[in-house]
C-alpha positions, 0 to 999 in steps of 0.5 A, a space after each residue: 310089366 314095367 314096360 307096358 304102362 309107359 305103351 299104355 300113355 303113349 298110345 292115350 296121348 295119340 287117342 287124344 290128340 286124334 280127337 282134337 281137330 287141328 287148329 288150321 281147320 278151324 281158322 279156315 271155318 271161321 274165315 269162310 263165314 259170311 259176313 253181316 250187311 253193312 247197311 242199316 235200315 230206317 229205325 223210327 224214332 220212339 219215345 216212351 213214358 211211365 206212370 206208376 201207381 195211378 189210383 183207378 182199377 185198371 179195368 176201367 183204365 183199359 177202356 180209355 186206353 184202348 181208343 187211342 191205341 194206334 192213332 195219330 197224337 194230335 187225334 188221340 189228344 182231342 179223343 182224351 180232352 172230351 172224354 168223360 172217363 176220369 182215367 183221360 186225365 191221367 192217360 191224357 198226361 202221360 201222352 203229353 210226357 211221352 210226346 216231350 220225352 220224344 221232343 227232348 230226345 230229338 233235341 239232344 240228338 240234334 235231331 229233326 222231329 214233326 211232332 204232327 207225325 207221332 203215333 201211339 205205338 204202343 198203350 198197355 195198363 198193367 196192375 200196380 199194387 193193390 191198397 188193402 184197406 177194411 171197412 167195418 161191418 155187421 156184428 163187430 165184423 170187417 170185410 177187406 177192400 182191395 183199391 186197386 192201382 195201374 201202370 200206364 205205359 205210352 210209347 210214341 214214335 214217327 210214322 215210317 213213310 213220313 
């Protein structure tokens, strides 16, 4: 029986040594890949800006929001200006931190930039933390208020075949 178990390990050693795939192999796999194009395609510029915590529901924000989107700065500047919305006060500022965050990143960079060739890439209004307050009512009573709050997101970048 003594001579048995030393076969035993000898034959579970060539078992695993079958499985493994010689090292050669994998090397001429690796060198067989296709290598990545070097050429790098045109990325536009973009710039963004944040306000957090603006104090209108953002329901009523969307509404303003929503006209600019995809428009040229200069035209979605002029549409805020004359707007009736309170939201355009807000939105309007953070439009003009947008379009500065892009200038000072051309400026950094050293950096051409036609600020008339920005765009609205992209304008979301999220929900910012809700204000809970209460207001008294009949009888000894309180009835909640929620004064809701929005984030507003504006990321400007150049137009492409400019």
């Amino acid at each position: 029986m003594a001579e048995k178990k030393p076969t035993a390990k000898k034959s579970a050693a060539k078992k695993s040594a079958a499985k493994r795939p010689p090292a050669r192999k994998a090397a001429a796999k690796r060198a067989a890949a296709p290598s990545q194009p070097t050429r790098i395609a045109y990325q536009p510029r973009e710039a963004r800006a944040i306000q957090r915590t603006a104090r209108q529901s953002p329901y009523k924000m969307r509404l303003v929001i929503d006209q600019i989107r995809g428009k040229d700065v200069n035209e979605a500047l002029a549409l805020l200006t004359f707007s009736k919305k309170h939201a355009a006060k807000q939105i309007s500022k953070t439009l003009k931190s947008a379009v500065a965050n892009a200038e000072q990143a051309a400026r950094s960079t050293n950096a051409a930039l036609d600020v008339d060739a920005l765009y609205v890439k992209r304008a979301v209004i999220n929900e910012g933390p809700k204000l809970k307050r209460f207001m008294p009512a009949a009888q000894g009573r309180a009835t909640p208020i929620q004064k809701r709050t929005s984030h507003v997101e504006i990321v400007v970048a150049e137009r492409g075949g400019r």
